[in-house]
C-alpha positions, 0 to 999 in steps of 0.5 A: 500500500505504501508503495503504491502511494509512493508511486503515485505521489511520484506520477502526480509531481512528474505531471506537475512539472510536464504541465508547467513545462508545456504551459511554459512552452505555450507561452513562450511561443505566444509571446514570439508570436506576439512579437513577430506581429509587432515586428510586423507592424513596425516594418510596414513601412519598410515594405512602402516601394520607394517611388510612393515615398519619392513621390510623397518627399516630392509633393512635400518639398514642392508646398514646403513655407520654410527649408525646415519643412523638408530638413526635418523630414531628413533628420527623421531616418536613414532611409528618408534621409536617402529618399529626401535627397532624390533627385526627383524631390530635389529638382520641385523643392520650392523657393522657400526651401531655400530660403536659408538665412545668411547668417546661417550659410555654411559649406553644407548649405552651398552643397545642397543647393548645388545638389538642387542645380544638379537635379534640374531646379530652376529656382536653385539655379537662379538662387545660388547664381545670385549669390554667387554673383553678388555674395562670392563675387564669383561671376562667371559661375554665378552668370553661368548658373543664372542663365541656365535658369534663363534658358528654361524661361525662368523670368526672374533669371532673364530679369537679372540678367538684363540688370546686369546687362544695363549695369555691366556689373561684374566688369567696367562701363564699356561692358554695359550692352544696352541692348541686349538688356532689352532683349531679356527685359522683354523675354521676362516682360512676356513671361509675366515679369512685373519688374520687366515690364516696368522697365520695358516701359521706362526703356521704351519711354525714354530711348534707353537701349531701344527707339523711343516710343512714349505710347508703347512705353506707357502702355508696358507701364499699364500692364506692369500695374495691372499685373501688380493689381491682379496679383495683389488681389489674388494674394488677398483673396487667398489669405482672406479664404484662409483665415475666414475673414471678410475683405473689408478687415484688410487694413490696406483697403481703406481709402484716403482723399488726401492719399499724394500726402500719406506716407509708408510703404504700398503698392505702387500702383494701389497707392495711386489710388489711395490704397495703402497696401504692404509691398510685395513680399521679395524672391528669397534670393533678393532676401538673403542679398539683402541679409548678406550685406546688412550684416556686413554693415550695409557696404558691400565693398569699399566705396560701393553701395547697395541698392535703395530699394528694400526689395532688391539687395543687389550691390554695385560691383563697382565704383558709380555702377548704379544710377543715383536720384538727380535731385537729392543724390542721396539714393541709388538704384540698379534699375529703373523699375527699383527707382519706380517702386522706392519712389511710390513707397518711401522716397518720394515722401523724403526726397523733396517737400510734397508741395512741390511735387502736387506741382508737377503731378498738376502738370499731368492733369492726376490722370496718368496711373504708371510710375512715371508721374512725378519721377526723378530723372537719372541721367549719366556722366562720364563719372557717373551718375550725377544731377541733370 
């Protein structure tokens, strides 16, 4: 009886240890389970085909506001960060992807954009061909790139280039082809430029590298302000839509009877009409010129200046490059469509009292709407450019 008893006892523990073994087994076999699918999950997106993750980078990098949008994309992980840098994404990055700041230029920043240039993108070309141009001083690279953008019908490419032309910037005052500045003011111009057609006008206007023609000349004006109508317009409309606000909130679209007296930055052509109104916000490109040399003092060189218009930031190149007014000889412009603009919006207000001005905008009656009522001639001497 007794070893019967010892025999069961002995069975009933080898049961035991069998079924904690096999409860052991199980869950050690559910917990593997469970892993692989977990496993699983976190792989899904390893299993996405690359060209749909390119595609994705690309539209991303296309609508970026600001160059971390698509940075921080790079930063998450190594296959993004290669996916980030295909040449497909790359060559439909947005303006504002570069839109670096100069204080923070650097080595890595210069190899990115050259890598944009190398995928096809137009903008970096004419971005970094502007920055090597007036920044680096390098001017056959910085040319070079440029045209390249040109070639594809990049306005702002042709419009520079014909500022270069008009100027000879990067060489001496015999460089200077008159033109050939025309010839790309009016291939920007047909693309839609509004800074070409307002210098096409006040080429045609006054002779300046092409036969006088006063009527075609203000007709081109015409089309640059309603060009700059349209487009002011339609930004309002956007950001009224956005922010599902009325248009009458618009600050800038108030009315002022005694607008010739009212100062500040507008549009100018909205400010003809008493409508005060933010200036048009500058390329990225203008932007980083102009953060450049305002780091650097504002002087881009010793007895060189930059251009007055806030908007613009190119630097002459050499002594006397640029045109200056010829009434208080204390601004300069790279072009006539910079003095137009900085006219409307700042320097008419300081460069000479308003009296004397309603004066001679009573001689045009107050009913021609271009920016050559009222102008400050700029004329050129040997030396330069000085008062008539």
């Amino acid at each position: 009886m007794e070893t019967k008893l010892k025999k069961r006892s002995r069975r009933d523990c080898f049961r035991v240890v069998e079924n904690s073994f096999v409860k052991k087994k199980r869950r050690t076999s559910f917990q593997s389970q469970f892993k692989q699918q977990v496993g699983s999950k976190s792989d899904f997106f390893d299993e996405l085909p690359d060209d749909l993750v390119v595609s994705i980078l690309a539209k991303l990098s296309s609508t970026a506001g600001c160059p971390s949008d698509l940075t921080n994309v790079l930063m998450t992980c190594k296959r993004l960060n290669g996916l980030g840098l295909h040449p497909l994404v790359l060559s439909k990055a947005s303006p504002k992807t570069f839109a670096v700041k100069a204080k923070n230029w650097c080595e890595a920043a210069h190899r990115f954009l050259k890598q944009c240039v190398d995928s096809g993108n137009i903008e970096a070309s004419y971005t970094l061909g502007m920055i090597r141009f007036y920044c680096l001083q390098n001017r056959t690279t910085g040319v070079s790139l440029m045209a390249k953008a040109a070639i594809s019908s990049h306005a702002p490419s042709l419009y520079s280039l014909a500022v270069i032309q008009f100027n000879g910037s990067g060489g001496t005052k015999n460089d200077k082809d008159l033109r050939a500045g025309v010839a790309l003011c009016a291939r920007a111009a047909f693309l839609g430029h509004i800074d070409a057609l307002r210098e096409l006008g006040h080429c045609l206007q006054d002779g300046y590298g092409v036969k006088q023609n006063v009527a075609e000349g203000r007709r081109f004006l015409v089309q640059a302000n309603a060009r700059e109508l349209a487009s002011v317009l339609s930004n309002t409309t956007t950001t009224t839509e956005t922010n599902n606000s009325s248009s009458s909130s618009c600050p800038w679209m108030t009315w002022h009877p005694n607008h010739r007296n009212v100062p500040g930055s507008g549009c100018p052509l909205l400010s003809d009409f008493g409508c005060n109104v933010p200036a048009p916000e500058p390329h990225p490109a203008s932007q980083f010129l102009g953060e450049w040399f305002g780091n650097r003092g504002g002087v881009p060189g010793q007895g060189l200046r930059l251009c007055s218009h806030d908007g613009c930031g190119r630097p002459e190149t050499r002594r006397h490059e640029f045109r200056r007014c010829s009434v208080c000889g204390a601004v300069n412009y790279c072009s006539r469509a910079c003095q137009a603009l900085d006219w409307k919006m700042r320097h008419k207000v300081e460069c000479t009292p308003m009296e004397r001005w309603d004066e001679v905008d009573g001689e045009f009656d107050g009913n021609d709407n271009n920016n050559d009522v009222a102008m400050v001639e700029i004329e050129e001497d040997d030396e330069g450019y000085v008062e008539s």
